[in-house]
C-alpha positions in Angstrom: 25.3 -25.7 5.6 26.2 -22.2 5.2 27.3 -20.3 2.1 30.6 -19.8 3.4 30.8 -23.8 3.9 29.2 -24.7 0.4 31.7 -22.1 -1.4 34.5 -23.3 0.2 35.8 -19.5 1.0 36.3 -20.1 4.5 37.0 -17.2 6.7 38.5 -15.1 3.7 34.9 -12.8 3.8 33.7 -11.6 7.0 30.5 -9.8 5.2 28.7 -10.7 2.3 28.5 -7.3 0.5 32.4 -8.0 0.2 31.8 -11.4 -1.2 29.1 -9.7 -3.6 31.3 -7.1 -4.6 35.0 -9.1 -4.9 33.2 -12.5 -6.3 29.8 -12.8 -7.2 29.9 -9.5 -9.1 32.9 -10.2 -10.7 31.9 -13.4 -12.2 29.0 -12.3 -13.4 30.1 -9.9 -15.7 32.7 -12.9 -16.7 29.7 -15.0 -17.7 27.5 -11.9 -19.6 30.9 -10.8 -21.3 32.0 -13.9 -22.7 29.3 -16.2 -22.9 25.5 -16.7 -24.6 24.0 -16.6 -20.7 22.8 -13.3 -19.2 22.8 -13.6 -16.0 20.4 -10.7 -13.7 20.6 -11.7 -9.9 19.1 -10.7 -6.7 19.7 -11.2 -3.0 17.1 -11.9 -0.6 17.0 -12.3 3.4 15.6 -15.8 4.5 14.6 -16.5 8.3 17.4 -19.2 9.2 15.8 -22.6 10.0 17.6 -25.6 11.5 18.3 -27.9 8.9 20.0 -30.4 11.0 23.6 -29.8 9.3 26.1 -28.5 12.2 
């Protein structure tokens, strides 16, 4: 399953630095702003494997 897939975003983000920047970003400031969570993340590549999901 791929992110795009799982987030239901479709084709709406070619690359992920635009989904960092216009989404993931975004929200976490939301959740650090206006809640008790602080929220600190990191990206990290990962070999792709086959999982079996098509």
């Amino acid at each position: 399953m791929t992110l795009e897939i799982f987030l239901a975003i479709g084709d709406k983000y070619k690359e992920i630095s635009s989904l960092k920047r216009f989404v993931i970003a975004p929200a976490v400031e939301q959740i650090n702003t206006n809640t008790d969570f602080n929220i600190d993340i990191s990206f990290r590549k990962c070999k792709r494997e086959n999982t079996g999901y098509s």
